[in-house]
N, C-alpha and C positions, 0 to 999 in steps of 0.2 A: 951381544947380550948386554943390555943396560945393566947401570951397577946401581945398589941399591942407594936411597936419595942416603942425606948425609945424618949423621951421627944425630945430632941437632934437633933435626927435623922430625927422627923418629920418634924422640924422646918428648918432642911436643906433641906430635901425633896420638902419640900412648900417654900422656895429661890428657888428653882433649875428650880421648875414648873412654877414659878413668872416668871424667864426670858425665859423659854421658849413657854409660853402664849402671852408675849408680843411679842418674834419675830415671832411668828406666824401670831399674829394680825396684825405686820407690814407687815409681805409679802401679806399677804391678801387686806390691803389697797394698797399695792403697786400697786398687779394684778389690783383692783377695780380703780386707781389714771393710769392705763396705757388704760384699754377699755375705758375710758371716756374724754382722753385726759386729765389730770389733774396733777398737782404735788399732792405726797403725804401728804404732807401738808394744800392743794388746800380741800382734799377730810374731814381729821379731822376737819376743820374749817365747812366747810359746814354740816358736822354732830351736832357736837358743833352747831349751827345756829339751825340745825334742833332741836335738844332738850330742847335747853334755849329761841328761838326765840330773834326777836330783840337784838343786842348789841351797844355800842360806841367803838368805832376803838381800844379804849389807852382799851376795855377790853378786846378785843379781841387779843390783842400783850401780854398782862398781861398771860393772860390761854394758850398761846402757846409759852411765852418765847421768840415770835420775838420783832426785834426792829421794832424801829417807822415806819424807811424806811421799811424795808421788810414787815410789815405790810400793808403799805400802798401800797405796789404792790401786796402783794396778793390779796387785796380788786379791784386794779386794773383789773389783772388777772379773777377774778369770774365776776366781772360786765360789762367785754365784752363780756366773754361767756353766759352771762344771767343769771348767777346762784343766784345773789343777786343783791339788788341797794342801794343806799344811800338815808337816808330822813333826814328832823331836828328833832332831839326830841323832842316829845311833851312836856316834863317836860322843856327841856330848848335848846332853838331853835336858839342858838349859838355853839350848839352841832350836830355830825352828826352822824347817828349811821346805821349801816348795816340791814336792815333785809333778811331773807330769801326769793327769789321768791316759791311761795312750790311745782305749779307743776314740776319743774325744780330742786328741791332739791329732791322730792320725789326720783326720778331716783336714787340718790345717797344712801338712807336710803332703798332702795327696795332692793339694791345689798347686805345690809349687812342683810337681813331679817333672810337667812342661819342658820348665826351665832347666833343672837340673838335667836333664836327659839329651837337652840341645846343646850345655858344657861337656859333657863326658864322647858327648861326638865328637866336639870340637876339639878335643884334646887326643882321640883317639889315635894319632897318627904321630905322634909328637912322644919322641927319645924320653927314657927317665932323667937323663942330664937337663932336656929342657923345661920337662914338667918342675923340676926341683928349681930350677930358675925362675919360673911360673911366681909358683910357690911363696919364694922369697920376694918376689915384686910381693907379691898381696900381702904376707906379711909386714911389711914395711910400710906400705901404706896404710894399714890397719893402727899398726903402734903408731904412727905420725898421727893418725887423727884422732886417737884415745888421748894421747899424752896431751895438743893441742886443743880439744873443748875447753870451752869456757867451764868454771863450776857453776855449777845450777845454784839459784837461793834454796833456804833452807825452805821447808814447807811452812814455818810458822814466820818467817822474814817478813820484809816488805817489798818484795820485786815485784814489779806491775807484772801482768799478763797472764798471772797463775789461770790456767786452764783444763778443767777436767771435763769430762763425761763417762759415761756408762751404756750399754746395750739393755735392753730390755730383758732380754731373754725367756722366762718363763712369766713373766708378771703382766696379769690384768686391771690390774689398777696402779695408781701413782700416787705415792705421798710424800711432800718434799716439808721434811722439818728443820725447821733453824734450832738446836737446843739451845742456843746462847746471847746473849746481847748480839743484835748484829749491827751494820754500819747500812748506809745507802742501798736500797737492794731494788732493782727494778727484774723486773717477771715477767717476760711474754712465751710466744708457742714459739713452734716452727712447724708447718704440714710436713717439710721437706726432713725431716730428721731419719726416718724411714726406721732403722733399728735400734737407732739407740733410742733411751728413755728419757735421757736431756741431756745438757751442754750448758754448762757455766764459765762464765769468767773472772779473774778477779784483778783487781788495781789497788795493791796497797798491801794490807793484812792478806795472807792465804790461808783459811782456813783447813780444816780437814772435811774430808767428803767421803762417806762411805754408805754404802749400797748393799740392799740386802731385801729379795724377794719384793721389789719396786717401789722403799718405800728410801729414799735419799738423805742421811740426815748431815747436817754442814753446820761444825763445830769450829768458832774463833777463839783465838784466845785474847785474855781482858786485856782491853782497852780503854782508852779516857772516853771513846763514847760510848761507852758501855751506859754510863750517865749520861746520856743529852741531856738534859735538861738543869738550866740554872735557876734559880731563886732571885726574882725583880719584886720587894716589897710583899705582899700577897699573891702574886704572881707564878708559875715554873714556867719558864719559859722556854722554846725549841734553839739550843743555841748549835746545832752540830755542825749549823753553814759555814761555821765560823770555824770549825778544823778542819784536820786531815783529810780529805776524800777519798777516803776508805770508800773499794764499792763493789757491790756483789750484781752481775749481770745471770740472768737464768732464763735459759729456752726451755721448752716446756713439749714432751711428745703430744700432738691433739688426739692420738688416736686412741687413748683410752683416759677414763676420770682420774682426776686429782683431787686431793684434801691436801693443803697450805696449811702448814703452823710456824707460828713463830713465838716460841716459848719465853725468852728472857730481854724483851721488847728491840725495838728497833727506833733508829734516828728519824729513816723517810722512807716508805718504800711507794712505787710507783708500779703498778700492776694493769698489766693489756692484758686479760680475759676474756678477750672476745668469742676466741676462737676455742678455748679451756672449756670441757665439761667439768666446773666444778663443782665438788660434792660437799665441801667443807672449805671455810676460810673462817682462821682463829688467831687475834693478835692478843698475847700477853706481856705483861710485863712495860708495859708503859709503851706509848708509841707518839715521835715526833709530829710526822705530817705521812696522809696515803691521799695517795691518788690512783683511785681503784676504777676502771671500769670494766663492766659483765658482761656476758654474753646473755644467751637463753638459758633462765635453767629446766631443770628435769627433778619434775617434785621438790618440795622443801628443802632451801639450801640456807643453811645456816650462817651468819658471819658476825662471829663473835669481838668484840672490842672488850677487855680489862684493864686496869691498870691506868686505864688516863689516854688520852688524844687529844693535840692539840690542835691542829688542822686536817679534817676526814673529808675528803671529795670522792662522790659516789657517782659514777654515771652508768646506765642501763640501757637498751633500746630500748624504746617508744611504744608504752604498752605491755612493758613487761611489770607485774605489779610486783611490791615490796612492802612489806610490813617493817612496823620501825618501835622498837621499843626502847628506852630512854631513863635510866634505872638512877644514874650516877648522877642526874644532872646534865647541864650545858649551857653554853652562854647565847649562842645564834647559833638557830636549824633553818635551814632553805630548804623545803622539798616543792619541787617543780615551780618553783618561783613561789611560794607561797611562804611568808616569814611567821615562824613561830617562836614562842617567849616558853612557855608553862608547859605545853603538850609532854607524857610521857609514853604517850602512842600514838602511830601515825600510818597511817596508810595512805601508798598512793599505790593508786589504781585497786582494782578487785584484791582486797589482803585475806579474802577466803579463795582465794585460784587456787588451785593442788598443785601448781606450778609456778612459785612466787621467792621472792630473796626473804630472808627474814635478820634485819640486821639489831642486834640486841647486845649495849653497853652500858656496864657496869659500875666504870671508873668514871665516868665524866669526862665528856667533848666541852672544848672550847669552842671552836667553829665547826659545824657539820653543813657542808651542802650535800642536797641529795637533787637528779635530772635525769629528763628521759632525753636520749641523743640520737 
């Protein structure tokens, strides 16, 4: 009878299987966080819920190591999809704490039944001394990697990589609002998103981001480029290249329309709508430099400029017309190569089409080009 290998070696063995138990069970939550529309994080919590019932928010960031804000979006996130709601605590009713909805969590703990059912075999054979053995290994390694994370930045910090998203869940349309001065903000799709309703990024300042029946709204707080713009003589100039790179990245679901606003202006934003049914696009509140280009629209689509633009580059496909109104003033207009001084309306191509851009500013452009690509 061989004897079993040495001490050493099992206990590297049993590291080796440690990590690749867990990535297993990650990709499995993954798969389980992609059919359900969910982040993977989305689906731990909701399990968590399912086990221990009822929590308070500050326990529920404690057991997953998020911060406050990303806490408080993901609780956002579940409680528009239905998965959970908020109540006071009965114990103390200045407190608010999460419970499970359960036929709506069920779903979630049904998908891991699999798993659970193929441990309770595997253990079926195995003494109470060694299950409590068990036991105590996972415990231990549980405290070891609670106690060892890193601490998360706060959600209003400056730690690159702040990243959220949300699931679509019941919403047929999309409306993504900036209520606040923002910083560098570039906006494209993604086909590939499948359930959620977007996916942003961020490098720098981390906003708040909250969701509610599909309409996105991503709140900063003030910052120096809150004011891009300095004062050169008679001048306001776009100075924001010249700080921070603060910067907001956003994918965009294609499979249903969006309205874009941005209330309390922006530094630069650079916008791929190609592939976006937009239904509305509205910049307030002053705006650095945009670099917009459109897809096809569907009936009359609006794009509002106030507040001032310094640099506005507009590009369409080829034959797609646009009407252009010019309220505020501006210094140079380029449309489709053609340079104008005076004009405060402008058309290119068919500007009676029932299917046409309509871009109409208030504050006054400094440079506007406008092209068909």
């Amino acid at each position: 009878m061989s004897s079993p290998p040495p001490r050493d070696e099992l206990i590297a063995a049993i590291v080796r299987a440690t990590a690749d138990l867990a990535t297993a069970r990650g990709s499995y939550t993954a798969g389980v966080a992609e059919r359900l529309g969910l982040a993977t994080t989305d689906v731990d919590v909701l399990r968590l819920l399912a086990d221990e019932g009822a929590m308070p928010v500050g326990r529920i960031g404690e057991l997953t190591t998020l911060t406050t804000g990303a806490t408080t979006r993901l609780i956002d996130r579940l409680e528009q999809a239905g998965y959970v709601r908020r109540a006071p605590d009965p114990a103390d009713r200045r407190r608010v704490i999460v419970a499970p909805v359960p036929e709506r969590v069920a779903v979630v703990t049904a998908a891991f039944e699999p798993i659970d059912e193929a441990i309770r075999d595997a253990l079926a054979d195995h003494a109470p001394d060694a299950l409590a053995d068990v036991l105590a290994y996972l415990d231990a390694c549980l405290a070891a990697l609670r106690s060892s994370s890193p601490t998360p930045a706060d959600a209003g910090g400056t730690a690159d990589g702040g990243a959220v998203n949300a699931p679509i869940a019941s919403a047929t349309a999309g409306r993504l609002v900036f209520v606040t001065g923002a910083p560098h903000v570039t906006i494209g799709s993604d086909p590939t998103l499948g359930a959620e309703l977007y996916r942003a990024r961020f490098a720098g300042a981390i906003p708040s981001a909250r969701v509610r029946d599909g309409a996105v709204t991503i709140r900063f707080p003030r910052f120096a480029w809150f004011d891009w713009r300095v004062r050169i003589g008679d001048n306001r100039v776009n100075a924001s290249g010249h700080w921070r790179r603060d910067a907001t990245d956003v994918l965009l679901n294609t499979g249903l329309p969006w309205r874009i606003e941005f209330r309390g202006g922006v530094s630069s934003a650079t916008l791929d709508l190609r592939a976006v049914r937009l239904e509305e696009l509205t910049f307030s509140g002053g705006v650095g430099s945009i670099d917009l280009r459109l897809g096809v629209p569907i009936g009359v689509v609006p794009i509002t400029l106030s507040g001032g633009a310094t640099d506005v580059t507009i590009r369409r496909p080829s034959g797609v017309p646009l009407r252009l109104a010019l309220s505020g003033g501006f210094n140079t207009a380029v449309v489709d190569g053609q340079r104008h001084r005076g004009d405060s309306h402008l058309d290119a191509g068919d500007g009676r089409s029932p299917d046409r851009f309509e871009v109409r500013s208030s504050g006054g452009v400094n440079n506007l080009a406008i092209s068909a690509a």
